[in-house]
C-alpha positions, 0 to 999 in steps of 0.5 A, a space after each residue: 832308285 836311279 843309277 845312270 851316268 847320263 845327267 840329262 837323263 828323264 828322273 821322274 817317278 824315282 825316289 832317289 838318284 844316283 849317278 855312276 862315275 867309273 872307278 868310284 861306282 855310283 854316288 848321290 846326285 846331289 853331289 854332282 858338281 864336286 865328286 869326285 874332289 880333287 880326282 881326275 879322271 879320263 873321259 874313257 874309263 878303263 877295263 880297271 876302272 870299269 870293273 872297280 866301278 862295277 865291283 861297289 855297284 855289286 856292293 851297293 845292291 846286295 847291302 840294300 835287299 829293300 831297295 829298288 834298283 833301275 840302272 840306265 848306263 851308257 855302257 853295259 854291266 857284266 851278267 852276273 849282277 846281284 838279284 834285284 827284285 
C-alpha cells in the first residue's frame, strides 16, 4: 500500500493508494477529487494539523499488521513510526 501527497507520484507495482492530506492522514485515491468535503484547508499544514495527521498514520499501521506499507511524503514523519514489516 502507497501513502504519498504527492498525486504525480509513479503508482505502479502498488496494490493500493492512498493519498495523505494533513489533519485528515491518509485517505483513498479514489476520493481525490471530493476529500476532504466542504473543508478547507491551508496549503501550509501546521505543527497541529501535522501532527493529527500523523497520529491516524500510527493508527492505520498498527490496526492493519498484514498489510505493507511504503510511505513517499514530501514532508518528514516523526521517528517513532509503528513497525512495519
Amino acid at each position: 500500500m502507497l501513502v504519498t501527497d504527492d498525486s504525480h507520484m509513479d503508482t505502479t507495482g502498488f496494490d493500493r493508494v492512498l493519498y495523505y492530506k494533513p489533519p485528515f492522514g491518509p485517505y483513498p485515491a479514489e476520493l481525490a477529487e471530493t476529500y476532504p468535503f466542504n473543508a478547507e484547508v491551508p496549503e501550509v499544514a501546521d505543527s497541529e494539523a501535522l501532527k493529527q495527521a500523523e497520529k491516524i498514520m500510527h493508527d492505520l499501521i498498527r490496526n492493519n499488521p498484514e498489510a505493507r506499507f511504503s510511505i513517499r511524503l514530501k514532508h518528514d514523519l516523526p521517528e517513532k513510526m509503528p513497525e512495519q514489516r
